[in-house]
C-alpha positions, 0 to 999 in steps of 0.5 A, a space after each residue: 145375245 148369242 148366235 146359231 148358224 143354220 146350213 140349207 135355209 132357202 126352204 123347208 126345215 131350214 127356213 122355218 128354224 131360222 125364223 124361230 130363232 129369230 122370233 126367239 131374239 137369237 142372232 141369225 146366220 142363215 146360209 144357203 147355196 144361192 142366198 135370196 135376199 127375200 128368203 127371211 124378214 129383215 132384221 138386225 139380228 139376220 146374216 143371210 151368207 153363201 154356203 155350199 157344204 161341198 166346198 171347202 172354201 165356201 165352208 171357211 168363207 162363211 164360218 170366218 164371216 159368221 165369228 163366234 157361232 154358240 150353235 151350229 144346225 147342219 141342216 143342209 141335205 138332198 135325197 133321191 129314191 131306187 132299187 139298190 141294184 139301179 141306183 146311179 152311182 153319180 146320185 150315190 157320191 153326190 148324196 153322201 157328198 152332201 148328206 154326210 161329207 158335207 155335215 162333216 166338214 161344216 162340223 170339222 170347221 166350227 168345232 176348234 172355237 167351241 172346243 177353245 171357248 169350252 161350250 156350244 152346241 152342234 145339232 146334225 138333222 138327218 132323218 128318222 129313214 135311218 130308225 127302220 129299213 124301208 125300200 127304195 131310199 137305201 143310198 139316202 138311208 146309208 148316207 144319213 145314218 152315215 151322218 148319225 155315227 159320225 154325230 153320235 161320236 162327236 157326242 163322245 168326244 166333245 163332251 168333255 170340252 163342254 161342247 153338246 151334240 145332237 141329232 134331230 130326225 124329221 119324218 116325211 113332211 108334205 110341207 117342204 120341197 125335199 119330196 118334190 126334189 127326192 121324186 126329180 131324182 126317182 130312178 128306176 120306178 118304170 123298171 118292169 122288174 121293179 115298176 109294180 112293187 115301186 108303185 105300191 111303195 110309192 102309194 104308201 109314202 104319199 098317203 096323206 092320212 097317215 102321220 107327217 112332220 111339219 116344219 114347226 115340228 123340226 124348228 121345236 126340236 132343234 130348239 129344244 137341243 139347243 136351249 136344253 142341256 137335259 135334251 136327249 142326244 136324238 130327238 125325233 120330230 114329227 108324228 110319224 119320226 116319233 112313232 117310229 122312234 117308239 117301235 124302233 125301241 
């Protein structure tokens, strides 16, 4: 039976990973910052542990308490939206923190057992913001396409060891929390040089016609790289993450 460890399962993307798997008959080891004991049906197969991506500590402790991890999804990460020219730099270090540092290092700990074991799979979920320049996300766009050079390398240099590496890149999804989140951390939306062209842009990331990710969409995705040794190194999840793709080239 083998066994995928997921970061960020209280909610969204994360949660609904770790239930698909479950529902696959995998071994389970849902991390998150402040675990709920609710957050996931019981099961046998279910380890529900602490991890905050940005400590070091936390890292170890829940990589030591999980053994032998056949997949690895770094899922955990937060956004925040504003003109470059107002961005908080605090908001900044703390977005590549986590987006980038903290996929980094969960990678940096779980890579020695599949390199000596000579098999694995590590899946990064950034996000299809990095596919094409948009406004008013550029510090979450750089610390996610950060988090994609550093996978993509991985890819490079782990393939020898039998190890694969993937990327899986969501679009906007209504479904999650990470919206609500990313609009608690708006800054500089009321700006009067930016207020009018911030509103508009706003307007189309809400439009609930166009296309949009759901949570299942990003559980088949991560799925499909961890089960298919053909899959591709990115895999867009989502209508909108896919059409993206598609213009992207």
């Amino acid at each position: 039976m083998k066994t995928v460890l997921i970061t960020g399962c209280s909610s969204g993307f994360g949660l609904d990973t770790a239930r698909h798997f479950l529902a696959q008959g995998w071994q389970v080891v849902a991390t998150m910052r402040t675990p709920g004991a609710d957050v996931l049906p019981p099961s046998e197969r279910l380890r529900v542990l602490p991890l905050d991506v940005t400590d070091p500590d936390s890292i170890r402790r829940a990589v030591q308490a999980a053994g032998p991890i056949d997949v690895l999804v770094n899922n955990a990460g937060f956004g925040a939206a504003s003109p470059i020219e107002l961005a908080p730099l605090d908001v900044v270090r703390r977005l590549f923190e986590t987006n980038t540092f903290g996929t980094l290092a969960v990678a940096q700990a779980v890579i020695p057992q599949m390199r000596e074991r000579r098999s694995g799979v590590i899946i990064d979920v950034t996000s299809s913001v990095t596919l094409k320049s948009l406004p008013l996300v550029g510090a979450y766009r750089a610390s996610k396409a950060a988090a994609n050079a550093l996978t993509e390398t991985m890819a490079l240099e782990l393939a020898p060891f039998g190890v694969r590496v993937h990327l899986v890149l969501p679009g906007r999804s209504p479904e999650t929390r990470f919206g609500d989140n990313a609009r608690e951390r708006m800054t500089g939306f009321d700006h009067p040089a930016y207020a009018e062209f911030a509103s508009k842009v706003l307007a189309q990331m809400m439009d609930a016609t166009t296309p949009t990710t759901r949570s299942v969409d990003v559980a088949q995705a991560v799925w499909r790289a961890a089960t298919d040794a053909s899959a591709p190194l990115r895999l867009p999840a989502g209508a909108d993450a896919v059409a993206w793709a598609a213009e992207a080239g």
